[in-house]
C-alpha positions as CSV (number, residue, x, y, z in Angstrom):
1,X,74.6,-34.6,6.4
2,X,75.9,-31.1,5.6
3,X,73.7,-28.2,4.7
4,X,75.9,-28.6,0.8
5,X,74.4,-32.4,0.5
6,X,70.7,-31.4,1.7
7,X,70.2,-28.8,-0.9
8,X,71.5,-31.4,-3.3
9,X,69.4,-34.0,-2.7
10,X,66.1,-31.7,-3.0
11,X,67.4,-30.8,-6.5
12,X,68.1,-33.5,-7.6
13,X,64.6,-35.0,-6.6
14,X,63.1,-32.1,-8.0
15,X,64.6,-32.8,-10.9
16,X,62.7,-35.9,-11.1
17,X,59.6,-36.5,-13.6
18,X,57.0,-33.6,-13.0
19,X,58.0,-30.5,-11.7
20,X,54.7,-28.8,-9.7
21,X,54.1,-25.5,-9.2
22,X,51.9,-23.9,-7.5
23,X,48.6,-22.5,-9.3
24,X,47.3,-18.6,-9.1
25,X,43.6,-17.7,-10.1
26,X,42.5,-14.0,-10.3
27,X,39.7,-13.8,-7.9
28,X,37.4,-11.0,-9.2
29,X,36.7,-8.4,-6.9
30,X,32.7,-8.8,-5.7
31,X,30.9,-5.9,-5.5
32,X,27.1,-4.7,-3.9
33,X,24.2,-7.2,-5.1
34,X,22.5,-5.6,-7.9
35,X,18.7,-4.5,-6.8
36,X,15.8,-6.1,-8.6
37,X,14.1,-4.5,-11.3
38,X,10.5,-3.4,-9.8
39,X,8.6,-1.4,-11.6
40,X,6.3,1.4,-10.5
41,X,3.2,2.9,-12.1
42,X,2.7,7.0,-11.8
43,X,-0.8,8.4,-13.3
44,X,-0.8,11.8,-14.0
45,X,-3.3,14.8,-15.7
46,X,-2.2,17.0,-18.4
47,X,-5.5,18.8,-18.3
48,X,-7.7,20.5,-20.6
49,X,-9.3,18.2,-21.6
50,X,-6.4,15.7,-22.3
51,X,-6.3,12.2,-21.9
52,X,-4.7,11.3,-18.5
53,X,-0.9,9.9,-19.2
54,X,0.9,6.6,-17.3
55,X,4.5,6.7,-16.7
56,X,6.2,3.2,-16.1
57,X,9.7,3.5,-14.1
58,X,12.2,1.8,-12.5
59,X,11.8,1.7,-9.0
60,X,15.5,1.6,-8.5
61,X,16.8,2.5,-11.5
62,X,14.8,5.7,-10.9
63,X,14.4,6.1,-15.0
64,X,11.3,6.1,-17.1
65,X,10.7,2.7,-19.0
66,X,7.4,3.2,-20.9
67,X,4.4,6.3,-21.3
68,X,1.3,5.8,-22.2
69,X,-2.0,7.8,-22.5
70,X,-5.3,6.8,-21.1
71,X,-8.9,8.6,-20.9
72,X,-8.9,11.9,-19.6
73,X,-10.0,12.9,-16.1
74,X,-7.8,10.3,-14.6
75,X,-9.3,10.4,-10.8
76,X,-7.8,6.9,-9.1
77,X,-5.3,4.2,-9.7
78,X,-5.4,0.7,-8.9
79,X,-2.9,-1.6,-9.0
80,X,-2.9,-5.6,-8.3
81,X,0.6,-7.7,-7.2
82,X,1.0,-9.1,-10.6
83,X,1.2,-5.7,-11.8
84,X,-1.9,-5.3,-14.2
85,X,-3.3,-1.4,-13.5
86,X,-6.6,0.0,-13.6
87,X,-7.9,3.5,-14.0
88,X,-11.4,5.3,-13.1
89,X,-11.9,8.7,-14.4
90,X,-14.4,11.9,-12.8
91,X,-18.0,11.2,-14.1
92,X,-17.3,8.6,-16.1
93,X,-17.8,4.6,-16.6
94,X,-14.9,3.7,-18.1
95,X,-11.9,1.7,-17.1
96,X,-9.0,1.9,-18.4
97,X,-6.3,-1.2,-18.0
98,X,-2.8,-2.3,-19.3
99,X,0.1,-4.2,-17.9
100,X,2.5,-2.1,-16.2
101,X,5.3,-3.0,-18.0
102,X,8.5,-2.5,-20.3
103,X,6.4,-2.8,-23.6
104,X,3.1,-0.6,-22.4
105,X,2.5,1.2,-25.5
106,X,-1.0,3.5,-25.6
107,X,-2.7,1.1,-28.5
108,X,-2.3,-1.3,-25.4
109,X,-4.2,0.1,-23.0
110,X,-7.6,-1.8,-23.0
111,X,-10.7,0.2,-22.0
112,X,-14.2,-1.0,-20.8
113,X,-17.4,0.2,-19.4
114,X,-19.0,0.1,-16.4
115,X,-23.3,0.6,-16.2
116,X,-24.1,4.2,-16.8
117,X,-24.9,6.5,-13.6
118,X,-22.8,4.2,-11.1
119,X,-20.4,7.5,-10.4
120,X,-17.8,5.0,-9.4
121,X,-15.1,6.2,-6.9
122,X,-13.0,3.6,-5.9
123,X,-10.7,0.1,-7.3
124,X,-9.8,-2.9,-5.4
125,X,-8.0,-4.9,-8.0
126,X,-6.7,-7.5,-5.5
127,X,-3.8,-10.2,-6.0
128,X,-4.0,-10.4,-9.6
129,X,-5.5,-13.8,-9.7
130,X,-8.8,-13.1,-8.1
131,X,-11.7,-10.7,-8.9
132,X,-11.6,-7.1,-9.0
133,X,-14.1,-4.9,-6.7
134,X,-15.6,-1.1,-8.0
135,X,-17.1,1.2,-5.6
136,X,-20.5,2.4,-7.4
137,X,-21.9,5.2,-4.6
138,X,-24.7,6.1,-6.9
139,X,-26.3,3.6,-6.8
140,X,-25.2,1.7,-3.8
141,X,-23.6,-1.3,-5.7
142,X,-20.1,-3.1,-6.1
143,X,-19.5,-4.5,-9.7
144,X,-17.4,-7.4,-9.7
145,X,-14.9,-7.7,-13.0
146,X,-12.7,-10.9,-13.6
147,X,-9.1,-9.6,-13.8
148,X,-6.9,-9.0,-17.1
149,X,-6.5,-6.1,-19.5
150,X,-9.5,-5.6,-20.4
151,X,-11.4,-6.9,-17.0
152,X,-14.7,-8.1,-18.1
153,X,-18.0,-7.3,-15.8
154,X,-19.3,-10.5,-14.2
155,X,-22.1,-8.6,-11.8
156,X,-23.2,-5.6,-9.5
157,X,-24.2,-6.3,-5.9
158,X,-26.5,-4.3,-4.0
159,X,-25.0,-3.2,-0.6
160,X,-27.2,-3.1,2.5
161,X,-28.1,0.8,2.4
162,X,-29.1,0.9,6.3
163,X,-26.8,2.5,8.8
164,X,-26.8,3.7,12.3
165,X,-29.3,3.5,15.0
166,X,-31.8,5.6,13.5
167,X,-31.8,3.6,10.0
168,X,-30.3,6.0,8.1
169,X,-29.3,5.7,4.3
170,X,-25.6,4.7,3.7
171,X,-23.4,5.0,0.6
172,X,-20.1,2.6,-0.3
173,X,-17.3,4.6,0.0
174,X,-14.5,1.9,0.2
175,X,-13.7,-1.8,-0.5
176,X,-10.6,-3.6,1.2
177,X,-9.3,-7.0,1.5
178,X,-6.8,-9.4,-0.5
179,X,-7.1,-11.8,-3.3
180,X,-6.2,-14.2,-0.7
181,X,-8.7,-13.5,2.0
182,X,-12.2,-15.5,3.0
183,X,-13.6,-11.9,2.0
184,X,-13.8,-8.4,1.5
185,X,-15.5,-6.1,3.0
186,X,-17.3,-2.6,1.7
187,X,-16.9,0.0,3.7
188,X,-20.1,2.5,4.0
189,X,-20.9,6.0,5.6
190,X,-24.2,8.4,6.4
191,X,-24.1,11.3,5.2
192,X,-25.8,12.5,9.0
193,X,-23.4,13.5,11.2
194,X,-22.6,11.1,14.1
195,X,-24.0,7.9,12.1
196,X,-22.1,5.0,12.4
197,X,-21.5,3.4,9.3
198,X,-21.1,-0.1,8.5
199,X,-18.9,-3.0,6.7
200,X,-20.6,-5.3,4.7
201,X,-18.9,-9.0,3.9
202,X,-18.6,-10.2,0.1
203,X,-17.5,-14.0,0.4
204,X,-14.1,-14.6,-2.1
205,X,-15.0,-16.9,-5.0
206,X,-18.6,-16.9,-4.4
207,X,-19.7,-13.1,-4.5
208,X,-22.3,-14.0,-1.7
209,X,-22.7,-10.5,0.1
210,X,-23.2,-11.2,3.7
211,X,-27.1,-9.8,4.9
212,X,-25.7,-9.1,8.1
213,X,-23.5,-6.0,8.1
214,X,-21.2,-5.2,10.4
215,X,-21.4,-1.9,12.8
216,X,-18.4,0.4,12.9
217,X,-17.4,4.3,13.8
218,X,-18.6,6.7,12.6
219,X,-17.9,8.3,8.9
220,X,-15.3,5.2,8.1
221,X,-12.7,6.5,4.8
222,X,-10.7,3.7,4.4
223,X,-9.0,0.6,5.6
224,X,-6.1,-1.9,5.3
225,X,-6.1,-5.8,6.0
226,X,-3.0,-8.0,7.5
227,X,-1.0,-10.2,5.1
228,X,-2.2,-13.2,6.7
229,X,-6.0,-12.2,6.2
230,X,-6.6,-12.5,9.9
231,X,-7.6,-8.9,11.0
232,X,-9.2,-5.8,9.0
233,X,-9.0,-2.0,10.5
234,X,-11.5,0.4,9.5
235,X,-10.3,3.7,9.7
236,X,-13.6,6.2,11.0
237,X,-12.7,9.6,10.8
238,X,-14.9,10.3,13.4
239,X,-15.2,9.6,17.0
240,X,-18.4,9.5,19.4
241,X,-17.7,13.0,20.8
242,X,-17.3,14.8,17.6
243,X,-13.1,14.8,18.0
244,X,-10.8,12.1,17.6
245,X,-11.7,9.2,15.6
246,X,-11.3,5.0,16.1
247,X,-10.6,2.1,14.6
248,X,-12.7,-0.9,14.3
249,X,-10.8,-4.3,14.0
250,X,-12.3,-6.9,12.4
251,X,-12.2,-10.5,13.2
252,X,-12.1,-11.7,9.4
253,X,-12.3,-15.5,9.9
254,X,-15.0,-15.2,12.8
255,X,-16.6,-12.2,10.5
256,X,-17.6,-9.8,13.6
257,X,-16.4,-7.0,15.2
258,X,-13.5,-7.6,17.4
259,X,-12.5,-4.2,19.2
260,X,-12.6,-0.5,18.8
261,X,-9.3,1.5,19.4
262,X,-9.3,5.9,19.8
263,X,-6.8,7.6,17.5
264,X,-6.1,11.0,16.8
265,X,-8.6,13.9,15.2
266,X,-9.8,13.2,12.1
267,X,-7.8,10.0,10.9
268,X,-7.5,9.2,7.1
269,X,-5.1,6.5,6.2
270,X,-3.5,3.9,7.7
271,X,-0.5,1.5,7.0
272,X,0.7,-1.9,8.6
273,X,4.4,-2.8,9.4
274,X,4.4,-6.5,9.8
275,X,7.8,-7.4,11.3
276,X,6.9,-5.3,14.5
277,X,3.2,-6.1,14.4
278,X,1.9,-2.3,14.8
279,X,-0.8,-0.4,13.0
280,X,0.2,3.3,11.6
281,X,-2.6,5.1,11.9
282,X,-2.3,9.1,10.3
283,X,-4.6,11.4,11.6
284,X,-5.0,14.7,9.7
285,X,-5.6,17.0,12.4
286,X,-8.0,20.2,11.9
287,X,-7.6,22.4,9.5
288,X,-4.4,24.4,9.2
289,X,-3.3,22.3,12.4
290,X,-0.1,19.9,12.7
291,X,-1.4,16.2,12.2
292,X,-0.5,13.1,14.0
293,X,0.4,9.6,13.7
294,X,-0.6,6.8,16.1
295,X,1.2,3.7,16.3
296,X,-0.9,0.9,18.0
297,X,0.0,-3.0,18.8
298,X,-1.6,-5.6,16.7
299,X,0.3,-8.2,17.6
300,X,-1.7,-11.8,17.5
301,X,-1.3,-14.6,20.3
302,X,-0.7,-17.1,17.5
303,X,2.6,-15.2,17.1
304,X,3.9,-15.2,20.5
305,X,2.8,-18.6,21.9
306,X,4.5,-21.7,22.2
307,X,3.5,-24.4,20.7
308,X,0.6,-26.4,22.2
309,X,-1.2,-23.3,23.6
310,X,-4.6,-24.5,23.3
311,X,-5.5,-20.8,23.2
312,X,-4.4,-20.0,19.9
313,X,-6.3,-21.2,16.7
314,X,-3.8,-20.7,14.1
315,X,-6.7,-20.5,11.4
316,X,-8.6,-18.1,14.1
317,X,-5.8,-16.7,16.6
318,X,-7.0,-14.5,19.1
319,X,-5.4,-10.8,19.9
320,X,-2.1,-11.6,21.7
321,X,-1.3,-9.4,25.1
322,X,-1.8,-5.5,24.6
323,X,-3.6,-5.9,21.4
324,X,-5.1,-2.4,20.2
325,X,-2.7,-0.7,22.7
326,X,-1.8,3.0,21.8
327,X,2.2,2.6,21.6
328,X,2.8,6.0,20.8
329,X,1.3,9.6,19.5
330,X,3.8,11.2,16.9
331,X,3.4,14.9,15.4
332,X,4.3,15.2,11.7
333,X,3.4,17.9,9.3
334,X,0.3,20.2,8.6
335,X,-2.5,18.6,6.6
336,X,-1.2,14.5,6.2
337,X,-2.8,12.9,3.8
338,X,-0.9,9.5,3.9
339,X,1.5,7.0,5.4
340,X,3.8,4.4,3.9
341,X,5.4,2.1,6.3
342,X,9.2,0.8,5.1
343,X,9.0,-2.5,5.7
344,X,12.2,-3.5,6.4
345,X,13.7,-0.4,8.5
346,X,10.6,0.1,10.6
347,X,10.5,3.8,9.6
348,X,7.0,5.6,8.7
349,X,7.1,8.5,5.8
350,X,4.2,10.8,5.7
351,X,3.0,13.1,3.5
352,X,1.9,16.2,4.2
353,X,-0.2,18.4,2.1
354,X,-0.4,21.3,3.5
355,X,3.3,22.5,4.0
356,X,4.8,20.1,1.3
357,X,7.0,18.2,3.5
358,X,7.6,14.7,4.4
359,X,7.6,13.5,8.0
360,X,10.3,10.5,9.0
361,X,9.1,8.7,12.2
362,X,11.1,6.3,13.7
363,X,8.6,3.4,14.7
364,X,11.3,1.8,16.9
365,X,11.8,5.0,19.1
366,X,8.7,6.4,18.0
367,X,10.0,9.9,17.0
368,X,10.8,12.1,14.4
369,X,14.1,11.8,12.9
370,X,13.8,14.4,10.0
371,X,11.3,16.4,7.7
372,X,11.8,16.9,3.9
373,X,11.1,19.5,1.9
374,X,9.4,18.4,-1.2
375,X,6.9,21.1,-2.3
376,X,3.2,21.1,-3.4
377,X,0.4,20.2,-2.1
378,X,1.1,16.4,-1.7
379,X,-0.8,13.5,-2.3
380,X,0.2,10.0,-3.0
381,X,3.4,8.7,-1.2
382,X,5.2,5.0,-1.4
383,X,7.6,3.4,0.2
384,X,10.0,0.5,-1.0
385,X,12.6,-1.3,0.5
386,X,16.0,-2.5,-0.8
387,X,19.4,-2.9,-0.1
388,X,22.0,-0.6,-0.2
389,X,18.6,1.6,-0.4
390,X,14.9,1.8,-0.6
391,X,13.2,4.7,-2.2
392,X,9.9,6.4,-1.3
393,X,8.5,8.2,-3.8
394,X,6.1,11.0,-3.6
395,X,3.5,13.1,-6.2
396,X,1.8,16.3,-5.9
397,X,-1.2,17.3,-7.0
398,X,-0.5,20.7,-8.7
399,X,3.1,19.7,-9.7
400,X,4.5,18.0,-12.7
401,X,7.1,15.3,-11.0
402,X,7.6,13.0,-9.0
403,X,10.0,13.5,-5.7
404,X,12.2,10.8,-5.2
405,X,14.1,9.7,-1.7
406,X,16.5,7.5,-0.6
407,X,16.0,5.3,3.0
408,X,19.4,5.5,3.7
409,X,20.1,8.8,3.6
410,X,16.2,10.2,4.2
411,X,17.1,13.1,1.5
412,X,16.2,13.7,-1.9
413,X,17.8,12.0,-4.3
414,X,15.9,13.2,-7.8
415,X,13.0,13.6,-9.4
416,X,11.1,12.3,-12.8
417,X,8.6,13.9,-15.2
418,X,5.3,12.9,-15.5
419,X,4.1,15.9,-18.3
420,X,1.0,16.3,-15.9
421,X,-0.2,17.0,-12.5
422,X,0.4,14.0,-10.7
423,X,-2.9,11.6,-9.4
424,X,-0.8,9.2,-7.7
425,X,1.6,6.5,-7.6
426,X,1.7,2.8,-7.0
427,X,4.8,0.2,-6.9
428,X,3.8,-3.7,-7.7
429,X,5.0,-6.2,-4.9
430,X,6.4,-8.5,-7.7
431,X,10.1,-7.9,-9.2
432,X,10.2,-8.1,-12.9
433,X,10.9,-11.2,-14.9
């Protein structure tokens, strides 16, 4: 058949009934995920006399969503996962709570009052769903409030006041532990140099406090606890020869002491980065000196062994190989005050009060990759992480904004007014609904 009769044949059964051609759809063009909306919490002091003033903000939106004023003398800032915010204030018994979100308005802040003379210091406000723990140092208690704006008082509990070999007195200085975990624990310190101090169990859900106290370093300032409630560090500021200081772990399921590691001189806060199972300890160094930051392993054997290891109580693991091993020693800036671990890049951020900066440590290489200039004497810092960015974001005591940085690029990206010298800053683990 010639090429003539071939074309005429296809026309001619094309030309037949339906005639199909082919379809085109636009296909949008996709661009970046959008980042959740998080919001963050900033508490801030206008001064003279003023009532303290809460600034609501997008985490990455980096834009102000809501102001509101609370009592004045703002002095510390709690915040639980759910997002509900508490606020103690210098010589003072109130607390102040609201909801940190889009529609906090001032006439919703919700205040109540603790028992007069209490002094207290510190806020644990836990997941949200359990009961909140106050620090009362004058008169050696912890009140317990049920959550909500405003939290209610359910009870004070005496803490065990003996510390140290020679029986000295002890005062609560700090509470930590999770909404989730068999307990908490209340951290307390001699005011005798070289006294160890102690951590005293309160059992979650019941409020039993535990008779038997548990011993630690000496001068303990604060402490963190694993997601998985398994371990608690104390952070003591002090060490046995009057120079570097320790950290106790804690066994929280078997409730004793399970090792002591040595830091740095004069450690202060501390910060865990789960996905590589290491403890950032910050020590802040003597005064006018460079600080430091140890990174130590915490890795459990529950995490590492195969299945069948008779060894490993998943309810109780024990420490895996080269548990409470120093990894690395890492200068940062003069006078650190705290660390925030990004979870998700395995990168430290310090602040440091003294010089103003922010120190970048690279917990994979364990180095410094970069210092910021922010300015003031710092004091709060957070870290959250996101994709194409986190942000960290940073106060200062005797400045009026808050310093803003991006992960990806470790730089400043901008900064937002809080009318007020800042307090400190806090960023809820929940994204908004």
């Amino acid at each position: 058949m010639g090429a003539a009769a071939v074309i005429s044949v296809a026309l001619s059964i094309a030309g037949c009934g339906n005639t199909y051609r082919p379809v085109v759809s636009a296909i949008n063009p996709v661009g970046p995920s959008t980042q959740p909306t998080v919001y963050g919490t900033a508490l801030s002091d206008p001064g003279n006399g003023q009532g303290g003033l809460i600034t609501v903000f997008d985490v990455f939106g980096d834009t102000t969503i809501a102001n509101a004023t609370v009592a004045s003398l703002p002095s510390y800032l709690g915040l639980d996962a759910l997002g509900d915010a508490y606020v103690l204030h210098s010589n003072s018994v109130l607390v102040d709570s609201f909801a940190s979100a889009p529609g906090l308005m001032t006439q919703t802040v919700k205040q109540s009052s603790l028992t007069a003379g209490t002094g207290p210091s510190q806020i644990n406000p836990g997941s949200g769903s359990g009961p909140i723990y106050i620090i009362e140092p004058l008169v050696n208690k912890v009140a317990v409030l049920t959550g909500g704006a405003p939290p209610t008082i359910r009870q004070e509990l005496p803490i065990p006041q003996l510390c140290g070999g020679a029986n000295l007195v002890c005062t609560p200085v700090y509470t930590l532990g999770l909404g989730t975990s068999p307990r908490v624990y209340v951290l307390s310190q001699s005011a005798t140099a070289g006294t160890t101090g102690t951590a005293t169990a309160i059992e979650n859900g019941t409020n039993n406090v535990i008779s038997a106290t548990i011993p630690v370093g000496i001068s303990p300032v604060y402490g963190v606890m694993t997601a998985d409630a398994r371990r608690a560090f104390v952070i003591n500021s002090q060490g046995t020869g009057g120079t570097n200081g320790t950290v106790s772990v804690i066994n929280v399921a078997a409730n004793n002491l399970d090792t002591t590691v040595n830091v740095g001189p004069n450690p202060q806060w501390a910060d865990i980065a789960p996905a590589i199972n290491e403890l950032a300890v910050l020590n802040a160094g003597s005064s006018g000196n460079a600080g430091s930051l140890t990174v130590i392993n915490i890795a459990l054997c529950s995490q590492l062994a195969l299945p069948g290891n008779v060894e490993c109580d998943p309810n109780n693991p024990v420490d895996g190989a080269n548990f409470g091993q120093v990894l690395a020693t890492v200068p940062v800036g003069k006078g650190p005050v705290q660390v925030a671990v990004l979870q998700d890049l395995s990168k430290a951020y310090v602040a440091n009060a003294a010089d103003g900066t922010v120190t970048v440590v690279d917990l994979k290489r364990m180095v410094v990759t970069t210092t910021i200039n922010v300015g003031g004497h710092l004091n709060w810092i957070q870290a959250v992480a996101g994709n194409p960015t986190g942000k960290v974001f940073v106060t200062a005591a005797d400045t009026q904004v808050m310093t803003v940085i991006r992960t990806d690029t470790d730089a400043v990206s901008t900064t937002i007014p809080l009318q007020g010298n800042a307090v400190s800053v806090r960023i809820a683990q929940v994204q908004a609904q």
